[in-house]
N, C-alpha and C positions, 0 to 999 in steps of 0.2 A: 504494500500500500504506500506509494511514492506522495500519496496525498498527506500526509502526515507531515513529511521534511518539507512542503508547498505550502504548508500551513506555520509550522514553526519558523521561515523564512519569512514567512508573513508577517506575522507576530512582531518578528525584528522590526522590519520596514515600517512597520507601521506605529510601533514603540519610539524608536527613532525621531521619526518626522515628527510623534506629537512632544514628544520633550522637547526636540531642538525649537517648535513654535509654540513652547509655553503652556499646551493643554493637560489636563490631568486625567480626564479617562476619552475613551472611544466608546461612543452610543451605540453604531451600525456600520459597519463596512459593507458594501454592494461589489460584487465582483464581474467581470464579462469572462465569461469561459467557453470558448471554442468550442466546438461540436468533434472535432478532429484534434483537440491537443490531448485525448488519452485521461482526462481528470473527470471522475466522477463527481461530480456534484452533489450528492448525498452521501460520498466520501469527504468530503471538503469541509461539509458541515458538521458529518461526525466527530473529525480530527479536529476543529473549530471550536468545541464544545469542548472536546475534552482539552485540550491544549490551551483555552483561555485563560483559566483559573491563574490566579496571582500573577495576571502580565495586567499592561494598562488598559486593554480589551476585554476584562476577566466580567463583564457585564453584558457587555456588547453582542447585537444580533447579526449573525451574517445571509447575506442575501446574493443569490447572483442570479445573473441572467444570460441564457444560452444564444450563441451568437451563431448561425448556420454554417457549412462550408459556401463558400464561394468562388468562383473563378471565374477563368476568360476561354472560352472556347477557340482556336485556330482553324479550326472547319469552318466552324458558320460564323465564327466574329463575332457571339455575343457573350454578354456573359449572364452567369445563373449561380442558382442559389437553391443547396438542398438542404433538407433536412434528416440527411443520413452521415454517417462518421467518416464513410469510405466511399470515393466518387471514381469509378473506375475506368467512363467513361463521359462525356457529355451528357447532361441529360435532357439535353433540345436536338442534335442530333446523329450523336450517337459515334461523334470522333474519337478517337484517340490520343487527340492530340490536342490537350488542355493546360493549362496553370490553375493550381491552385492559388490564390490570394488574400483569403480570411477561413478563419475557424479555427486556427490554433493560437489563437489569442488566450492570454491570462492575463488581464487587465483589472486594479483596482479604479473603478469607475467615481467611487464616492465614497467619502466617510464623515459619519454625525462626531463632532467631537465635544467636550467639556472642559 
């Protein structure tokens, strides 16, 4: 469960930021999490929850929001957007010969602080 050291890095970063701008706790952090970067999001929450306790987060909810794949197709020139983890082909029409360009994102989008 790699969600756990994603979470304890988090922890840091986000410990960090609020001492070095003065706040004393973290209410809610909001996350974007790729569809295609491999992190389970009800993983994320669990290691969240238990990993809070006695950091400056040890109150705080966390929240994310799932961001699809997307890409550029080179067949048809357009691009799309799915909601599956693995895009193995275009799904307009059917190339092989695609870019991925979003969904492996782990992005903190927002955070309530104190």
């Amino acid at each position: 469960m790699h969600e756990a050291s994603i979470v304890l890095s988090l922890l840091d970063t986000l410990g960090d930021k609020c001492r070095q701008e003065g706040y004393r706790s973290i209410e809610s952090v909001r996350l974007k999490i790729g569809m295609a970067s491999g992190i389970m999001p009800e993983a994320i929450v669990f290691a969240f929850e238990a990993a809070k306790h006695d950091t400056i987060a040890g109150k705080a909810e966390l929240f994310s929001d799932m961001v699809p794949v997307g890409g550029s197709c080179s067949g048809c020139g357009k691009d799309f957007e799915v909601d599956e983890q693995y895009v193995l082909s275009c799904p307009l029409c059917g190339s092989l010969s695609f870019r991925i360009n979003k969904g492996y994102e782990l992005d903190i989008v927002e955070m309530e602080v104190n």
